[in-house]
C-alpha positions in Angstrom: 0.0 0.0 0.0 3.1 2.3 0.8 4.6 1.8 -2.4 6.4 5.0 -4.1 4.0 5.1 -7.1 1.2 5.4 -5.1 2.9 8.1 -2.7 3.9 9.8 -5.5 0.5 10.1 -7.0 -0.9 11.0 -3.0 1.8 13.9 -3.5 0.5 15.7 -7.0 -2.8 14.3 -8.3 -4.8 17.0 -5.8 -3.1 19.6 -6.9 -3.0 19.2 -10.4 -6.4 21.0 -11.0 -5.5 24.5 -8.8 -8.4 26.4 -9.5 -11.0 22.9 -8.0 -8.1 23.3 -5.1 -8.6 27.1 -4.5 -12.5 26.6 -4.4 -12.1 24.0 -2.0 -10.2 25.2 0.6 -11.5 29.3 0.0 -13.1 29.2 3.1 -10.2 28.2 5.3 -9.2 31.5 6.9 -7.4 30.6 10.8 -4.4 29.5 9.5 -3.3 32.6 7.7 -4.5 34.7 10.5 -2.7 32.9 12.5 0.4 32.9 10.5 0.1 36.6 9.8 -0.1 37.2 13.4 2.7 35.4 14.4 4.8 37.1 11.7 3.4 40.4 13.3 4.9 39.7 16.7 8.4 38.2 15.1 8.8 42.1 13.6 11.8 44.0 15.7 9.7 46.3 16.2 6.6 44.6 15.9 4.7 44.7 12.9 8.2 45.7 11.0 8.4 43.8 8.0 10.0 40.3 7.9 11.5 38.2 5.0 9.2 34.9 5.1 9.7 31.4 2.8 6.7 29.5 3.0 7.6 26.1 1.7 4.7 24.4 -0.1 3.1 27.7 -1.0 0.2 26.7 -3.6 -1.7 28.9 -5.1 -0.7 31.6 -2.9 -3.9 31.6 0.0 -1.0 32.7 2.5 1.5 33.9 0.6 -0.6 36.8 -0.7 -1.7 37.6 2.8 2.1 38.1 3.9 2.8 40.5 1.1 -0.1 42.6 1.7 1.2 42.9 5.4 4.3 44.3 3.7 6.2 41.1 4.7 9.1 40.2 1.9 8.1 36.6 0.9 9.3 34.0 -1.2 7.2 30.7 -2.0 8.8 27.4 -3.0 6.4 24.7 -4.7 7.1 21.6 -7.1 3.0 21.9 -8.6 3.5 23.4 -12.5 -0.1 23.9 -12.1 -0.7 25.4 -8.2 2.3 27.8 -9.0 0.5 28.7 -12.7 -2.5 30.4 -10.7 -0.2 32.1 -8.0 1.8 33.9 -10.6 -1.9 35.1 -12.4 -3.1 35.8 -9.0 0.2 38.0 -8.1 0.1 39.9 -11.5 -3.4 41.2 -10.7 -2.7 42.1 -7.2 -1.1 45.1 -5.9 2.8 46.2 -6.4 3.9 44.2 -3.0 2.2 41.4 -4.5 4.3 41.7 -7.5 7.5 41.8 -5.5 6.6 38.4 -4.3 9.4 35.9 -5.4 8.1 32.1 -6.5 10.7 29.2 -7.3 9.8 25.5 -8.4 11.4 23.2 -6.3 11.2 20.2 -4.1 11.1 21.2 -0.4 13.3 18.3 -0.1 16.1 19.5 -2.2 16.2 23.7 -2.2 19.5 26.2 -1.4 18.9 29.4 -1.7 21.5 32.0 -1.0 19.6 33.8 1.7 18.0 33.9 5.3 14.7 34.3 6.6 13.1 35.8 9.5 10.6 33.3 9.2 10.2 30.0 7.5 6.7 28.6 7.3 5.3 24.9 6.6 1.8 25.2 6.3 -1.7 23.3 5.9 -0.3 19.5 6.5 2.7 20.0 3.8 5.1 18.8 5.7 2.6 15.4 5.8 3.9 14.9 2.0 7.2 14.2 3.5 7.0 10.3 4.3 10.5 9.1 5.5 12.0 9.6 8.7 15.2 10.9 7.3 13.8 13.4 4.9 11.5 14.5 7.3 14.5 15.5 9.2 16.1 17.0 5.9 13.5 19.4 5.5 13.5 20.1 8.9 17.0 20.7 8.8 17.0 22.8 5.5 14.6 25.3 7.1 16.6 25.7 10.2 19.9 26.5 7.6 18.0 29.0 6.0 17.0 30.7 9.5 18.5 34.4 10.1 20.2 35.3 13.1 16.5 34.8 15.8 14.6 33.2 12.9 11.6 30.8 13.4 10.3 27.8 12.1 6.8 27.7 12.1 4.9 24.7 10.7 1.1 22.5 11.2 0.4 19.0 10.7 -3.1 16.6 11.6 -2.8 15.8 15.2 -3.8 12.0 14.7 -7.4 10.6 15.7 -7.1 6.6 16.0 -11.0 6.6 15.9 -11.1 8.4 12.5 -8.0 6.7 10.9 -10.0 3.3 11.6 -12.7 4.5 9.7 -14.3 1.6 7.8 -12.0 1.9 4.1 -15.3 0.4 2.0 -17.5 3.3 2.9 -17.5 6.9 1.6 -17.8 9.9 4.2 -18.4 13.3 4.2 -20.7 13.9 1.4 -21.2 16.9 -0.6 -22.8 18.4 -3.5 -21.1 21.7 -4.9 -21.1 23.2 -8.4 -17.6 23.0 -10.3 -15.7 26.1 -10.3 -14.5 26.0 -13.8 -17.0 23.2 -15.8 -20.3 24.4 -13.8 -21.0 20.8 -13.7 -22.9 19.7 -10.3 -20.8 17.2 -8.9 -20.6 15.3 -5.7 -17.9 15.1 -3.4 -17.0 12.0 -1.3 -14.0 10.5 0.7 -12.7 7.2 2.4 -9.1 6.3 3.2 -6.9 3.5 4.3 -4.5 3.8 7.6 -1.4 2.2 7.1 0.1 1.7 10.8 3.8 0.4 9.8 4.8 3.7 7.5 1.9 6.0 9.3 0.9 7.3 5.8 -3.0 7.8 5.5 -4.0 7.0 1.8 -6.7 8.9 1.1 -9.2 8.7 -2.0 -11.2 12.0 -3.0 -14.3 10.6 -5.5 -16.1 13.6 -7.6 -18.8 12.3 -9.4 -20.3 14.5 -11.7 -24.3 14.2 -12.9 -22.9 13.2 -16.5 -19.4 11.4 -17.0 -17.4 8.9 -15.1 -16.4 9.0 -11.6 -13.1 10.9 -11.5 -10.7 9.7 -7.8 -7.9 11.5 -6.7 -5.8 9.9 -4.2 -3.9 11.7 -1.5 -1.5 10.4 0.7 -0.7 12.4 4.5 2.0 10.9 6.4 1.0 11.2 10.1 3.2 12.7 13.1 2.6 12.3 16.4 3.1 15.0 18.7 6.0 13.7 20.8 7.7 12.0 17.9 7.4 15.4 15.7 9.7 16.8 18.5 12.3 14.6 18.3 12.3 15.1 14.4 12.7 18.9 15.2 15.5 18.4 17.5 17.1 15.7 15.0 17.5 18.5 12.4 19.0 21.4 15.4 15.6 22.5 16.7 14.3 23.8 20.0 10.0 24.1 20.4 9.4 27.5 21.5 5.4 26.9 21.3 3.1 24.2 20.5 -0.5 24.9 19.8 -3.8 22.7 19.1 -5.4 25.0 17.4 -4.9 28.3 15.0 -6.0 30.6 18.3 -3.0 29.3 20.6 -5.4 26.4 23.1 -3.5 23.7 24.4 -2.8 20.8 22.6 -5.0 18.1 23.7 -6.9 14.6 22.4 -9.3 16.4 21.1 -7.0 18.7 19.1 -7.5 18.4 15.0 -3.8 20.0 14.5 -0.9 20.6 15.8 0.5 24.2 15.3 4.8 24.6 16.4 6.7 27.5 16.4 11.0 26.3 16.6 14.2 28.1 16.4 17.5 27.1 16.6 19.2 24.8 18.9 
């Protein structure tokens, strides 16, 4: 089940249509306040402006939110597609927004020859990182690109046993939405399959339009629990400075849905 075909396709096939992707998640706000916030408080003064690399970036959703606060970022991401929209997106925005910098590359495998204030891994990206040692890597990578008092900031799932042992046969959460770019009616459903030796979740997206065949998109979120995530951090020359379960700073807890860290360097 954890074969790298299938983790490769978990890694690319939900991104590959950006504009479905952007429609999907348009509602989901707390993390960039969150995010935008924290970058607030980093400022020496606070609210001066930061340079910021949000690895995994997308379509932009926070990267756009960081320029208009005047904040100097730059966004890594190895989607053709998700990076296609940001750069429409930036060239109708404002001048900051144009001043945003964008590089294709695999958050695995980037130098660039500056630091950051602040270097962000957001919505679960760092879940597309399934190995032990490249988790680490990345890690590790982010904390080399630190400035001098630079953060880390970064949220994955916090893991529910009870939902990962969801029956695989069945479909959940459905929902009936109009297509963003066809217009077609279509409904949305989703199962997935817990494997407990690598910890990757393999998850199946099914959009079923009124006409047409069944289209399934499969996505594949390595899972981190919370102490083990620390010891990753601190592999790769980490300290926590703050761990959240939630985008509004409450404790984390069992009933938390993520886990939110803020790390500098060791």
């Amino acid at each position: 089940m954890s074969g790298g075909d299938d983790l490769e396709a978990g890694t690319v096939e939900h991104y590959r249509d950006a504009r479905l992707y952007d429609f999907e998640y348009r509602r989901r706000r707390a993390d960039v306040t969150f995010y935008r916030r924290l970058a607030r408080e980093l400022g020496r003064p606070p609210g001066k402006p930061l340079d910021v690399l949000e690895l995994g970036c997308g379509t932009g959703r926070l990267l756009c939110a960081l320029a208009s606060d005047g904040h100097r970022p730059v966004g890594l991401d190895r989607s053709a597609e998700m990076l296609a929209v940001l750069r429409a997106r930036l060239s109708r925005g404002t001048l900051r927004h144009r001043r945003v910098a964008i590089l294709r590359a695999d958050l695995r495998r980037f130098a660039l020859r500056r630091r950051f204030d602040l270097v962000i891994i957001a919505f679960n990206t760092l879940q597309h990182v399934y190995h032990r040692r490249e988790v680490v890597g990345v890690l590790g990578l982010s904390r080399e690109h630190l400035a001098a008092g630079g953060r880390v900031a970064l949220d994955v799932m916090n893991p529910d046993l009870g939902w990962l042992a969801r029956d695989p046969e069945r479909r959940w959460s459905r929902t009936k939405f109009r297509h963003p770019t066809t217009g077609a009616s279509v409904v949305y459903t989703t199962n997935h399959l817990y494997d407990r030796i690598s910890q990757v979740n393999h998850i199946r997206i099914y959009y079923q339009p009124e006409r047409g065949p069944e289209e399934v998109v499969r996505v594949a979120h390595r899972m981190f629990f919370p102490e083990e995530l620390l010891t990753y951090a601190e592999l790769a020359g980490l300290r926590l400075e703050r761990r959240y379960g939630d985008f509004s700073g409450g404790p984390l807890d069992d009933a938390s849905e993520q886990q939110v860290l803020v790390l500098r360097a060791r």
